[in-house]
C-alpha positions in Angstrom: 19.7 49.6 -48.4 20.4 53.0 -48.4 24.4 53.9 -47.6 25.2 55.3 -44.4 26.6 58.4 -46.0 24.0 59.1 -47.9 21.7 59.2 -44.6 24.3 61.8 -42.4 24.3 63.6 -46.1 20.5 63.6 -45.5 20.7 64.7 -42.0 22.5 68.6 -42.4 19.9 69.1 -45.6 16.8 71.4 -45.6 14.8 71.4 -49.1 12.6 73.1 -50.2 9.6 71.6 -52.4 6.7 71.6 -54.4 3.6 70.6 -53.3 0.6 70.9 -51.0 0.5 67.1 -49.4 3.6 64.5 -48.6 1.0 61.5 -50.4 -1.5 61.3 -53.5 -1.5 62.6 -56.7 1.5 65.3 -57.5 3.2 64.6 -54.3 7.1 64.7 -54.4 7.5 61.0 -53.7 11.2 61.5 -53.2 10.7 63.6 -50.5 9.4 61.0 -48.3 11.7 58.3 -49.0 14.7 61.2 -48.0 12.7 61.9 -44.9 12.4 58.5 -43.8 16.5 58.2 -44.8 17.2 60.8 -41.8 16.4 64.5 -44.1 16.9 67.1 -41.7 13.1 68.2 -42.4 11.8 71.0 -44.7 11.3 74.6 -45.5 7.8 75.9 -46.6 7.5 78.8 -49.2 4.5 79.8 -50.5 3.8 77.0 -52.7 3.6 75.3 -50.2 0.3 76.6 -48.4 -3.2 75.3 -48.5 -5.7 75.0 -45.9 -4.4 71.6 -45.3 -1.3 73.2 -44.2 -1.1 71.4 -40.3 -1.8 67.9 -42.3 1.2 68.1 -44.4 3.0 68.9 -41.1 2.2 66.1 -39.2 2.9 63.8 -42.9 6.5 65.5 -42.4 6.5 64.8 -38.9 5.4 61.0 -38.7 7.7 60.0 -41.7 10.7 61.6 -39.4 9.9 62.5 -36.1 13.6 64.4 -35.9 12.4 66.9 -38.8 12.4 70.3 -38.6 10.2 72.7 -40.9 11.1 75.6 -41.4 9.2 78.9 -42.7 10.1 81.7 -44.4 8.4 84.4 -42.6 8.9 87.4 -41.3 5.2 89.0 -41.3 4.9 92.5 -42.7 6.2 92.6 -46.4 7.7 88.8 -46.1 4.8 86.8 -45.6 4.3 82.3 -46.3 1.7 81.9 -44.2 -0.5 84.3 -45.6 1.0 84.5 -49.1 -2.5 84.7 -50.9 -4.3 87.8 -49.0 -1.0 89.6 -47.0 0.0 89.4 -44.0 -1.9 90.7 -40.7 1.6 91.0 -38.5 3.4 94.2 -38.5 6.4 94.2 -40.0 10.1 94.9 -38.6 10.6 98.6 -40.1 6.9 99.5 -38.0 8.1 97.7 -35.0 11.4 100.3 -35.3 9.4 103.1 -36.3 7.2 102.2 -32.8 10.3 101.3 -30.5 7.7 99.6 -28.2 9.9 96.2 -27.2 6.8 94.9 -25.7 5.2 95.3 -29.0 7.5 93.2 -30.8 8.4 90.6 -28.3 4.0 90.4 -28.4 4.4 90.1 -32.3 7.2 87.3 -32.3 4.6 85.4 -29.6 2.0 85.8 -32.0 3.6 84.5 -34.9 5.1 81.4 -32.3 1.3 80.8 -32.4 0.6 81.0 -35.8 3.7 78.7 -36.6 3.0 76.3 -34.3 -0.6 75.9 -35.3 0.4 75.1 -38.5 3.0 72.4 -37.5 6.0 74.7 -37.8 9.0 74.2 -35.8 11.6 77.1 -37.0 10.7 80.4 -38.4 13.2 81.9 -40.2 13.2 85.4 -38.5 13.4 88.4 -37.6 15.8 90.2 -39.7 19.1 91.4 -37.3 20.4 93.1 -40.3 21.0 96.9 -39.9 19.8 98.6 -43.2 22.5 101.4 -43.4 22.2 101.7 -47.3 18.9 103.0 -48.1 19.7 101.6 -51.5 19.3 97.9 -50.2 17.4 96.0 -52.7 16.4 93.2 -50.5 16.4 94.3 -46.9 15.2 97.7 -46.4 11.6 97.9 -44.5 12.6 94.1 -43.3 15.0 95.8 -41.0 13.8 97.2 -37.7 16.3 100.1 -38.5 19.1 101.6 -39.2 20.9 101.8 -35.6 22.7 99.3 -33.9 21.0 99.5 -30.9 17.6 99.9 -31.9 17.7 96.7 -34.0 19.5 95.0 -31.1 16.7 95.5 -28.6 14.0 94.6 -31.5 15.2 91.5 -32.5 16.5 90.6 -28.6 12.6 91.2 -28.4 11.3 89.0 -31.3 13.5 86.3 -30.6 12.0 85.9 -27.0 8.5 86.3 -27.9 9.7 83.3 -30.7 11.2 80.9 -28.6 9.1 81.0 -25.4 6.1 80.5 -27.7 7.6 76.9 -28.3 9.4 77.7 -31.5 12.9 78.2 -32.7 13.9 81.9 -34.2 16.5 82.3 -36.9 18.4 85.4 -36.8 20.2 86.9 -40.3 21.8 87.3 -42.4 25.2 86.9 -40.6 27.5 88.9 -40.3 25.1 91.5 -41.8 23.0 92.0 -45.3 22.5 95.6 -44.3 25.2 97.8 -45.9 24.9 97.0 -49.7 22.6 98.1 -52.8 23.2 94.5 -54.3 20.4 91.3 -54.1 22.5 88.1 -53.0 19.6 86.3 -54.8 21.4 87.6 -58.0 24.6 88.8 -57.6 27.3 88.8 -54.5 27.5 91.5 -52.9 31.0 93.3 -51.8 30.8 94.6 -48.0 33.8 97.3 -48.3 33.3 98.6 -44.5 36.3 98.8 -42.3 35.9 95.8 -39.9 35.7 97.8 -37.2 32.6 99.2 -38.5 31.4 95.7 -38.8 32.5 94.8 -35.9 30.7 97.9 -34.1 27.3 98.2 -36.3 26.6 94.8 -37.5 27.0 92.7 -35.5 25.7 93.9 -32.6 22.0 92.9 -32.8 23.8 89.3 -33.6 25.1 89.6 -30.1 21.8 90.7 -28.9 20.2 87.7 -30.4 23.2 85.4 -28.8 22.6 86.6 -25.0 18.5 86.7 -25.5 19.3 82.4 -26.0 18.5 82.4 -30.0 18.4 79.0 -31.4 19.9 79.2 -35.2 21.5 81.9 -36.7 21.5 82.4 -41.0 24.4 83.2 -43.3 24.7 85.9 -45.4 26.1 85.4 -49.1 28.1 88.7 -48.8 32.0 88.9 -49.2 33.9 91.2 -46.4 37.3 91.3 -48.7 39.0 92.0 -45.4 37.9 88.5 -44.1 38.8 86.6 -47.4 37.4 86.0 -51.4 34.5 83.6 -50.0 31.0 84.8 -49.3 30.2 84.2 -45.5 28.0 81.8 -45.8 31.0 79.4 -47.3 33.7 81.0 -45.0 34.9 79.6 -41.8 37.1 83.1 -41.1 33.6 84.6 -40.8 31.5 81.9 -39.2 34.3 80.3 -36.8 34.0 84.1 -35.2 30.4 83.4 -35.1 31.3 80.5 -32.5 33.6 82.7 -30.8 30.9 85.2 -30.0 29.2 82.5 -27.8 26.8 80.9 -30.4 26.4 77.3 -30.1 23.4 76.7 -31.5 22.3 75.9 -35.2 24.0 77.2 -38.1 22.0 77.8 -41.2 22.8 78.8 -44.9 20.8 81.5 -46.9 19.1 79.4 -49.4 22.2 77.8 -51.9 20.5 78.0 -55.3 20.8 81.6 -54.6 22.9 83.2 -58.0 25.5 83.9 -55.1 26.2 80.8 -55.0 24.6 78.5 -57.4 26.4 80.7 -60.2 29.7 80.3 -58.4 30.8 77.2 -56.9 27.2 75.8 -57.6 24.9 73.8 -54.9 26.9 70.8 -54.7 29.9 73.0 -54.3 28.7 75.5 -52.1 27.2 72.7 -49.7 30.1 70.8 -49.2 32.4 74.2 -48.2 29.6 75.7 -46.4 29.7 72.2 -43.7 33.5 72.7 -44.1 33.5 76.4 -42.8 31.4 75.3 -39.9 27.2 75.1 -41.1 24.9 72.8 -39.8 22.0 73.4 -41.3 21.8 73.8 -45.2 18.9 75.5 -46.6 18.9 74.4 -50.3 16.3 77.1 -51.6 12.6 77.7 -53.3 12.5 75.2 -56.0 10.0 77.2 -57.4 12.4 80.4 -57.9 13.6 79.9 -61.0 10.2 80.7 -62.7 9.2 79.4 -66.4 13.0 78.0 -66.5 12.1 75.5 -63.2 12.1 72.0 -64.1 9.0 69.8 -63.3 11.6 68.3 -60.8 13.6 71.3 -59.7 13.1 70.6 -56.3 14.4 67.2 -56.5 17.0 68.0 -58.9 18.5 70.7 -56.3 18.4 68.1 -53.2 20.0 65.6 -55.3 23.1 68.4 -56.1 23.6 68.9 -52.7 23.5 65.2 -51.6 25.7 63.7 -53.7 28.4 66.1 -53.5 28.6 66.1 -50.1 28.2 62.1 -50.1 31.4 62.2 -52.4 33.3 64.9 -50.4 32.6 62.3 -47.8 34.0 59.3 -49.8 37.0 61.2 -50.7 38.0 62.7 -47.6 37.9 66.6 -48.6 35.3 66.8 -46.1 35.2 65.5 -42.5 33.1 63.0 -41.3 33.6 64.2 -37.9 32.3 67.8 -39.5 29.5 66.3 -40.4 28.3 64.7 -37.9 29.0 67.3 -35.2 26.5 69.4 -37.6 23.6 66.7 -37.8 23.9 66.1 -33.8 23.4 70.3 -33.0 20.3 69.5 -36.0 19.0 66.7 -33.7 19.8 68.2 -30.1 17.2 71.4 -31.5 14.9 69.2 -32.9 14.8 67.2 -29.3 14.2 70.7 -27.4 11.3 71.4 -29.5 9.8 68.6 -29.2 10.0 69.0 -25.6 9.3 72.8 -25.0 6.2 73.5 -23.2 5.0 76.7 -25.3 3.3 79.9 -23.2 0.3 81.1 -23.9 0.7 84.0 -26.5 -1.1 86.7 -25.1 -4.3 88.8 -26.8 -3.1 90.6 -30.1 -3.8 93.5 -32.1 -1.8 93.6 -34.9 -3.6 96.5 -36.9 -3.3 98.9 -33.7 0.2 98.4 -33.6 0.3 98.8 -37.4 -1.9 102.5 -36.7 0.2 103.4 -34.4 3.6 103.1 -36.6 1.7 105.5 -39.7 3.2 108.4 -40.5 2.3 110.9 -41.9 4.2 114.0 -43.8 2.5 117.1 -45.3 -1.3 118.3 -44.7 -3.9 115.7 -45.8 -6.8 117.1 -47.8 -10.4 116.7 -45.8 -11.3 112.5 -45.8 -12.7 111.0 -49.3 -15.7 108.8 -50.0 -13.5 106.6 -51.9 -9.5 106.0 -53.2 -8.3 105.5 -56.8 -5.3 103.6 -56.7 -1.9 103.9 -59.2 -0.1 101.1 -57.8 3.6 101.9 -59.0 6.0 99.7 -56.9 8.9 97.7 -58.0 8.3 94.6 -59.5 8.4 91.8 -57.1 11.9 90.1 -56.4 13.0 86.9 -55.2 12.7 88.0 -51.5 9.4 89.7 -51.3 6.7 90.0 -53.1 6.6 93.6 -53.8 3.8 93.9 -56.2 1.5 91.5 -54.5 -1.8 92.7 -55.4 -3.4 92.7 -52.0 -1.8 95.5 -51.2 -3.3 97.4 -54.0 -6.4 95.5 -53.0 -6.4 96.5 -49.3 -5.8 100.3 -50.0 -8.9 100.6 -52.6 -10.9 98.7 -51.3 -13.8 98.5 -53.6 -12.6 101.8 -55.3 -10.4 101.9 -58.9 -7.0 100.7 -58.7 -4.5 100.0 -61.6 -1.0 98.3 -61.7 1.5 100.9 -63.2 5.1 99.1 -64.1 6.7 102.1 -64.2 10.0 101.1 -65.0 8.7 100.0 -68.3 5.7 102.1 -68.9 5.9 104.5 -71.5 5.0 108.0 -71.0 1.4 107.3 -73.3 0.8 104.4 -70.9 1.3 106.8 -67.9 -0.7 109.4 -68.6 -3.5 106.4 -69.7 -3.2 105.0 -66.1 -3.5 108.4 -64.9 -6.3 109.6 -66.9 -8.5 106.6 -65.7 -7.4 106.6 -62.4 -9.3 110.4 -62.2 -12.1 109.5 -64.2 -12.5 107.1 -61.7 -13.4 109.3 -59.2 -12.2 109.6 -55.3 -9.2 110.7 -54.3 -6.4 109.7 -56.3 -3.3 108.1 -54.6 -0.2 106.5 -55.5 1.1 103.4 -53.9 4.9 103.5 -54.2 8.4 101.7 -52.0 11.2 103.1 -53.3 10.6 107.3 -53.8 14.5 108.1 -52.5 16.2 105.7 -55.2 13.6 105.2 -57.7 14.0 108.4 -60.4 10.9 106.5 -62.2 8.7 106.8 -58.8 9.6 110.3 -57.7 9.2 111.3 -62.2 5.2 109.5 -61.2 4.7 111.7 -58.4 5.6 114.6 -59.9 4.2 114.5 -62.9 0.8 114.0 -60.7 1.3 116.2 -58.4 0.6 118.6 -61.1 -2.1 116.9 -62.8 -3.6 116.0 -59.6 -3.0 118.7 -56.5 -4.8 116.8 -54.4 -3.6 113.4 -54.8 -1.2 111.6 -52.1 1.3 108.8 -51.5 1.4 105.9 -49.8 5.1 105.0 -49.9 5.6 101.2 -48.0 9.5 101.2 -48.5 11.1 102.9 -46.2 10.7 106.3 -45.6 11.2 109.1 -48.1 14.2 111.3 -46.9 13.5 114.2 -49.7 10.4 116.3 -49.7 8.0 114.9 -52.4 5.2 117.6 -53.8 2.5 115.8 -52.4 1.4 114.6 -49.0 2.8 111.2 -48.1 1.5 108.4 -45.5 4.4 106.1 -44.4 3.4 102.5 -44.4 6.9 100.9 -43.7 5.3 97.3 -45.0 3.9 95.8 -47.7 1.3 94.3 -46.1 -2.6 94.0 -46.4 -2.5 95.4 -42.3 -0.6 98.4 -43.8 -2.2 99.1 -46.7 -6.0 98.5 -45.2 -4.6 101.2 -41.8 -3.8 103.6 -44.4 -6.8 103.7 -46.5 -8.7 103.6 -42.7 -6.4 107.0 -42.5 -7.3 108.4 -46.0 -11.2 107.6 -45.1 -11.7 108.9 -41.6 -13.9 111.5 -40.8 
């Protein structure tokens, strides 16, 4: 008989997992058995998608009807849903560059619908995060912005469109992921900022998202030294303010097998202080993120860390039962008001005309081409998005030439070869890039083109370039098949 511990353990844990189907061949058979022991539900990354998608949702659902699942996705660069061909939602830097609150609140119903077609109960957006470093290495176009008050009205937006399309949002990363040029997937990042600042900037859309009704709100691994050594996300000086504020909905973690914390206190650790400082929801992470080092059972592994230490903080007393429960009943009191809600309809929507309507475009663009031959030079893809998804690439040649261009390891014979071909290829010759303000190995590319090639231009999907670049540039602001098929539309019009 399973313990009772082990089952309120269960009930404040959100796994991530491998697998397409919840029965059969290659299913995660422990993942049913935790489900019907009271597991708070699941969160689906992009391993997780197939066709069948809606099937395994309702698997989830009748083995606990009390689970939530969760998605990662934001639309534009951050996309689960449509992980294999890009997504077809603008993203939250467009939706900033636009400042059409209709627009957005019409996206977050559209994505409601989307979610909830596939059996989806939380989506773990939009991003309240003001990006005041350009050098963020994880945030940047996923922000609506770098203001305060634009973001606050964005995601105020979003959340609404969300949650009165019969879903739950999830605001983050609290108290703000927006001021640092470090990736909590791999390090922890210092916030340094006067609290006031904080106070004034960051959380603000946080607030926004509090009085537009938001359901959860996610943590931030960052340290604030001025609110103590431990990241947020394991810090009640950080998220019992988060109560103060008027918040008394569902507190979730960033994922824990984040290095932020699994190289620190490690899962077990980091779940039991994260229900100590006041979470209710822990989101244990993408079993899948370790890469060729992930164990044929990572997924199960990771639940198992996080179980058992909290099941033995339990036993010993260093954490609360009464902690614990109060978290699992918030868990269960959202999952009840989902079940419940009575969705709207989401309205008619036209994502690629919002996405036209965001381009930008700096510099004189030559008269349109018959075709495009791609350099695609972004970053390599990180833990949070998939920067060099190929669609991308795909969506902006079309049928022309395109080529893949590492340029942070290239050498300078392997450059000129992409660059050579890329001309022979015919067309007009342009250079997909995201980072040209912090990226010397970008800006080198476009230079060294722009002599080669006069006539050439960017597409930059990061966020926009502050500096001049020698060449005509068209501002995406996503990496997104929407974006990248608008802008080759652009380059192609008559």
């Amino acid at each position: 008989m399973t313990d009772e511990l082990t089952r309120l353990a269960n009930s404040v844990l959100w796994p991530g997992f491998t697998g397409t189907r919840l029965d059969g061949e290659g299913a995660p058979v422990w993942l049913r058995d935790a489900l019907e022991q009271d597991l708070a539900g699941v969160v689906y990354f992009g391993q997780n998608i197939s066709d069948d998608l809606a099937a395994l949702s309702a698997q989830i659902h009748a083995a606990n009807p009390l689970a939530l699942i969760g998605i990662d996705e934001e639309g534009g660069s951050v996309t689960r849903l449509e992980v294999g061909t890009g997504s077809t939602l603008p993203g939250a830097a467009q939706l900033g560059i636009l400042d059409d609150t209709a627009a957005s609140e019409a996206t977050g119903a559209e994505l409601a619908r989307r979610a909830r077609e596939a059996g989806v109960d939380v989506v773990l957006g939009p991003v309240a995060d003001v990006n005041t470093d350009p050098r963020n290495p994880v945030i940047g176009v996923r922000s609506f912005g770098p203001d305060a008050a634009l973001v606050s009205r964005h995601v105020a937006a979003t959340v609404q469109g969300l949650q009165n399309g019969g879903v739950a949002a999830c605001v983050k990363h609290f108290p703000g992921h927006g001021d640092t040029h470090l990736d909590s997937h791999h390090a922890l990042p210092v916030i340094t900022l006067d609290p006031s600042e904080i106070e004034d900037v960051h959380l603000e859309p946080f607030r926004a998202a509090i009085a537009a009704g938001v359901d959860t709100i996610m943590t931030a691994h960052i340290v604030v030294p001025a609110w103590g050594e431990k990241p947020a996300t394991l810090n009640p000086a950080v998220l019992g303010p988060l109560r103060e504020m008027g918040f008394d909905g569902v507190i979730i973690t960033d994922a824990l097998d984040m290095a932020a914390v699994r190289e620190s206190v490690g899962i077990g650790g980091g779940a039991v202080q994260a229900l100590a400082a006041g979470a209710d929801l822990l989101c244990i992470g993408n079993p899948t993120n370790p890469g060729a080092a992930a164990l044929p059972d990572q997924d199960e592994r990771d639940y198992l860390a996080a179980r058992e230490a909290i099941v033995a903080a339990l036993r010993s007393g260093m954490l609360s039962r009464e902690r614990v429960e109060q978290a699992r009943d918030r868990v269960r009191k959202l999952a009840a008001k989902l079940g419940a809600a009575t969705p709207a309809e989401a309205p008619e929507f036209d994502g690629a005309s919002i996405v036209r309507r965001a381009l930008g475009v700096r510099g004189e663009l030559d008269a349109a081409a018959s075709a495009l031959s791609v350099i695609d030079a972004r970053r390599r893809s990180t833990l949070a998005v998939d920067s060099a998804a190929a669609y991308v690439a795909e969506g902006l040649a079309g049928d022309g030439f395109r080529v893949r261009l590492d340029v942070a390891r290239a050498t300078q014979a392997e450059r000129d070869a992409a660059l050579d071909a890329a001309i022979a290829a015919g067309g007009r010759l342009v250079l997909l890039i995201d980072r040209p303000d912090v990226d010397a190995d970008q800006r080198a590319l476009v230079e060294l083109v722009a002599q080669r090639r006069p006539g050439a231009v960017v597409v930059n999907v990061g966020l926009a370039s502050q500096h001049p670049l020698p060449l005509p540039v068209v501002e995406v602001g996503a990496a997104s098949r929407v974006g990248a098929e608008a802008a080759r539309a652009l380059l192609l019009a008559p």
